[in-house]
N, C-alpha and C positions, 0 to 999 in steps of 0.2 A: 390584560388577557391576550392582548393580540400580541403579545411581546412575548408570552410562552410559551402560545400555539408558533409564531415563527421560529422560535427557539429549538422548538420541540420536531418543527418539520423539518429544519437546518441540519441538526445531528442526528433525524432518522433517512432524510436524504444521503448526505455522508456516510453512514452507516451501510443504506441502502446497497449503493453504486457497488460498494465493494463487497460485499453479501452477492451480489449476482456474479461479480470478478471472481468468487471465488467456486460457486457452486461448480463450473466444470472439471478442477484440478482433482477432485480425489477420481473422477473418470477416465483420466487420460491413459490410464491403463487399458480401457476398454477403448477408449477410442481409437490407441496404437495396435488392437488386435483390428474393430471394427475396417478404419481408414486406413488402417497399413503403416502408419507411422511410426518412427526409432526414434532415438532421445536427441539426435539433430533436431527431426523435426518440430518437437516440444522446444526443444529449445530456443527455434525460430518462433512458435507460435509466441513464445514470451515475449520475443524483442518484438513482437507485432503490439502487442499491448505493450510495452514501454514504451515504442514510438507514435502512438495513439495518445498515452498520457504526455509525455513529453510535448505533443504537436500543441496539443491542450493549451499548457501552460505555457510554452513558448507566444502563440499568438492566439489567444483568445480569454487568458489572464485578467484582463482590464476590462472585458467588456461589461462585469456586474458595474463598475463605475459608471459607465453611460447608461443603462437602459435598469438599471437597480439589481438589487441580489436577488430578487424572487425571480422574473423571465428565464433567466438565463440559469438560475437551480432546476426552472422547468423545465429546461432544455434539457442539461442532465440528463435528470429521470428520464425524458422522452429517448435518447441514446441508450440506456441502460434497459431499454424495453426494448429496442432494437436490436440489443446485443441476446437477450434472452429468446425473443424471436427465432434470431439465426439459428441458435441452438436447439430451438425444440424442431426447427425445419432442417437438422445438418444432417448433409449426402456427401461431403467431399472435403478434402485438406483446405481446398479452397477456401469454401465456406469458413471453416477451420479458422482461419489465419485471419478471414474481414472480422468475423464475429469479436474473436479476442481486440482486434483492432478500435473496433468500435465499443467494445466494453474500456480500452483503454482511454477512450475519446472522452465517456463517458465517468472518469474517475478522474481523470485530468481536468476537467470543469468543475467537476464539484470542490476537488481540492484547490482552487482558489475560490470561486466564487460560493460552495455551501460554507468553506471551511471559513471564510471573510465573514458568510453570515451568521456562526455560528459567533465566532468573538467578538460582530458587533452586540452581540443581544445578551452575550454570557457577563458571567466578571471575570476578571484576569484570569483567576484563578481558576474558575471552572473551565475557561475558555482554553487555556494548557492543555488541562488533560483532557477534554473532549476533543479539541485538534489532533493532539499526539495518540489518543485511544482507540477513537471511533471507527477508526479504518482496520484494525487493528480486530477491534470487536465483531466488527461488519464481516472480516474475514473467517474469522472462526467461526463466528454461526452460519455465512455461506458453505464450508465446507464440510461441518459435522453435519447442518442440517442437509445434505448433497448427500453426504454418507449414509445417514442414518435413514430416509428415503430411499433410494436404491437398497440398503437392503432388509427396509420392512417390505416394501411395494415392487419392487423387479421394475420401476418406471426410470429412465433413462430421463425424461421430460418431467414430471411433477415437481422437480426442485425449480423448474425454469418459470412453471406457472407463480409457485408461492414468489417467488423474486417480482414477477407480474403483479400480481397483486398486492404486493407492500409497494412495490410505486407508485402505484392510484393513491392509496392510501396519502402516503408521503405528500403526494404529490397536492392532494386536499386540503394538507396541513398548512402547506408553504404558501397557498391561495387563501389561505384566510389570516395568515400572517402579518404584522407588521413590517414594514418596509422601511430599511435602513438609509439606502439612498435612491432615491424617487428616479425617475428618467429624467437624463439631462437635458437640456435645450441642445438642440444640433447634437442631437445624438447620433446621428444615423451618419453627420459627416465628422463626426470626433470619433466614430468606432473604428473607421477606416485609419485612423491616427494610434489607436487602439492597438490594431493588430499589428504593427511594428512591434517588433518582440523589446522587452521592456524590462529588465531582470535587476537591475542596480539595486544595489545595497546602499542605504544613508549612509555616507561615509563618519557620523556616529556612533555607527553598530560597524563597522567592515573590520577591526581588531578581533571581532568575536567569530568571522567568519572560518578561517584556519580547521580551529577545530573543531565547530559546528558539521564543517564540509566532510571533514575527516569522520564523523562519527555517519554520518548521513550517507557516505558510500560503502563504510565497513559493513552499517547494520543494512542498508537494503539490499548489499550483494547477497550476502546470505539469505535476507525475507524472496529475493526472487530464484537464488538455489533449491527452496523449498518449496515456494511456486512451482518449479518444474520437474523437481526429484521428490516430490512427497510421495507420492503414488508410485514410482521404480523403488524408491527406497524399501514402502511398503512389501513390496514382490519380490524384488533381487535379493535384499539385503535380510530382511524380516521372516522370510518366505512364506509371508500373507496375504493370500487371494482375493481376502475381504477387502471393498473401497470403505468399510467405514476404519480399518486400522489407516490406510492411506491419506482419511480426514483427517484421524486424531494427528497421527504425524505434522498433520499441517497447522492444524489449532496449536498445537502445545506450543509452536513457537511463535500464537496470537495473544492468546487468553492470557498468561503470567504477566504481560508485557504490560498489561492495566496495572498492576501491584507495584511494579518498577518504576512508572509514571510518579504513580501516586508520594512513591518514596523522597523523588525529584526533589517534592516539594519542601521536603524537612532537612535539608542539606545544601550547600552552594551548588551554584552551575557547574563551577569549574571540577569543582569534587564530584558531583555527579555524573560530570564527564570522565575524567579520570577513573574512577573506582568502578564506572558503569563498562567501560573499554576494557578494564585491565579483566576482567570477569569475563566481559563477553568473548576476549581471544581467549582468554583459558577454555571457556567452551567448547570453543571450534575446534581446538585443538583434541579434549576431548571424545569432541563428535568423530572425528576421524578415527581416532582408536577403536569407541564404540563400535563404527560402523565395520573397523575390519574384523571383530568379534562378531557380528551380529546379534547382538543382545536387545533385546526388545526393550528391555527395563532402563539399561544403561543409554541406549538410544533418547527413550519419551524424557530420562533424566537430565540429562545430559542438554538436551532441548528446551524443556522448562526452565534449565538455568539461563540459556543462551536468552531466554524470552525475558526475564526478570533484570536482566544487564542489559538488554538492550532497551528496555522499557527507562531502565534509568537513563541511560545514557541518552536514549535520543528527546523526551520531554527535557530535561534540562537541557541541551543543545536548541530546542523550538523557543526554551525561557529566556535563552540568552537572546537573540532575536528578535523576541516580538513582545519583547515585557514593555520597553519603550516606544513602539512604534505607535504612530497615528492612525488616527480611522483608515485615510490616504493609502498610507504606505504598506498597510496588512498584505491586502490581494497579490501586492506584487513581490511581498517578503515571502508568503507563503507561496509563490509558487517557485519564487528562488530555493527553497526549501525541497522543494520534492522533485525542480527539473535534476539538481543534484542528485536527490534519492535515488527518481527513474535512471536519471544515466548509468550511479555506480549498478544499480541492479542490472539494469538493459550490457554494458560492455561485456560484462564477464559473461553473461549468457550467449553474447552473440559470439564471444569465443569459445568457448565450449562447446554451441551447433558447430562450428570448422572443427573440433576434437574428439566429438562426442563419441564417435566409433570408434576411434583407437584408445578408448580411454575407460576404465571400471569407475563405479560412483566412489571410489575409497580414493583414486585417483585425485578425480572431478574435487572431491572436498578437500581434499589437501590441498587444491591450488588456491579455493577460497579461505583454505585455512593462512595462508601467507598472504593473502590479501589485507586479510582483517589485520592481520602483526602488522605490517606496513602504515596501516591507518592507525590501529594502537598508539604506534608510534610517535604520529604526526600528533594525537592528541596529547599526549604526554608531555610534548616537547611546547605547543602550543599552545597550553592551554595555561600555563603559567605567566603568560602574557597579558591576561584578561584584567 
């Protein structure tokens, strides 16, 4: 029982973090009218949260190892409560920038230490797609339900509270949970050895890394493109005032991405890398046409595909990885995993804030569109190596 319930508070944690990560974005259209903000600044607020997640995983990775997976999933939530906080109290760019910061703080701990406690308690196999899903899931209900809120209720805040109280909740689960690895002895002076950043790959598994790596910056440059352009997309391109069209733009490239996980499964790695890439740059490509149409239809379409490739692609890329790995080595595979992710999504956006002015979203997406062909590439070429 107590192996379900931590189970169960593990991947609604995970889920959680990023359900509140996401509640802001179909707003930033309001926010860029309220705080004065242009698509620099969005686009800064993002590298703020990539450098929150990344700080994460960089140096605080290890510390479910010393002190167990459940303190430090509590920690988590307690960040991800702070980050909704900021929010329901925001006056200023400032606030702005700490808030998403500390939501990323808050999604970079879980992603090691919920995500470690979810594949200790799961089976391999559930433990895939809940890793590769969750966040995923977590996103798209943060922002439809964001949307869909604002505009039944006119509340700017009510999505900040519901995020509030699913972390209590969560937070209930994971305290009455079973405990995977208990507190270490001299824990307090092996965490200080801890936070040395710690990223190595079992030179086992480091053949499969190539095009793992390649699939992990292709698909989250784009997932943090949409981070920051769902909501302009919506309005410039769309010419939709609604934040709940703003949401769906953003879900549609969460929700499919579950069906493409799942697919992973009945196919090789390597092929799912492959087949899953070569789909996903034909999207992007695409998406940019879409987008200089402006077609609403050909947009969400176009997206849902991009969502279903990239679902393949990036679970089989997390299979090749952590199919073999030890209890040990998860927390610090996984977060080799996503400091990858965050970077490719974090670089491109913090060029884009230096371009963002001189530059239309049809622009903007065609550079990501040659991003993703770049990484296509490397998987292709790379992945025949496996």
């Amino acid at each position: 029982m107590k192996s379900k319930l931590g189970l169960f508070g593990a991947i609604s944690t995970f889920g959680l973090v990023f359900f509140a990560s996401a509640a802001p974005i179909p707003l930033y259209s309001v926010y860029r009218q309220t705080l004065l903000l242009n698509n620099a600044d969005l686009s800064f607020s993002s590298v703020c949260y990539f450098v929150g997640t990344v700080f994460a995983l960089l140096f605080l990775a290890r510390l479910s190892n010393q002190f167990g997976r459940k303190p430090v999933v509590i920690v988590a939530l307690i960040l991800s409560i702070l980050g909704v906080i900021e929010f329901i109290t925001l006056n200023s760019v400032t606030d702005f920038y700490f808030a998403r910061f500390v939501q990323g703080l808050s999604c970079g701990l879980a992603s090691s230490a919920a995500a470690a406690y979810v594949v200790d308690l799961a089976s391999p196999k559930l433990g895939t797609i809940a890793v590769s899903t969750t966040p995923m899931i977590g996103l798209s209900l943060g922002s439809l339900g964001s949307g869909f809120i604002v505009e039944t209720t006119g509340s700017l805040t009510a999505i900040y509270w519901v995020a509030f109280g699913f972390a209590v909740i969560a937070a209930m689960l994971v305290l009455l949970g079973k405990e995977t690895i208990g507190w270490q002895k001299s824990a307090v002076k092996n965490a200080v050895i801890s936070l040395v950043p710690n990223i190595g790959l079992p030179e086992r598994l480091r053949h499969f890394l190539p095009a793992a790596a390649a699939v992990f910056i292709g698909t989250w440059a784009i997932g943090g493109f949409f981070q920051t352009f769902s909501a302009p997309i919506a309005r410039d391109q769309l010419h939709s005032t609604s934040v709940l069209v703003g949401s769906t733009v953003f879900a549609a490239f969460q929700i499919p991405a579950f069906f493409g996980s799942v697919l992973s499964g009945k196919i090789s790695q390597s092929s799912g890398q492959k087949i899953g890439m070569t789909g996903f740059f034909l999207s992007t490509i695409g998406l940019v046409l879409a987008l200089a149409q402006s077609s609403v239809f050909a947009v969400l379409g176009i997206i849902v595909l991009a969502s279903l490739t990239f679902g393949l692609a990036y679970a089989a890329s997390i299979k090749s990885l952590l199919s073999s790995a030890t209890l040990e080595e998860r927390a610090g595979i996984l977060s080799l995993i996503y400091i990858i992710g965050y970077a490719g999504a974090a670089v491109p956006n913090l060029i884009v804030g230096k371009l963002a002015s001189g530059l239309n979203l049809v622009e903007i997406t065609t550079g990501y569109a040659v991003l993703v062909g770049i990484t296509w590439l490397i998987v292709i070429l790379k992945s025949r190596h496996q």
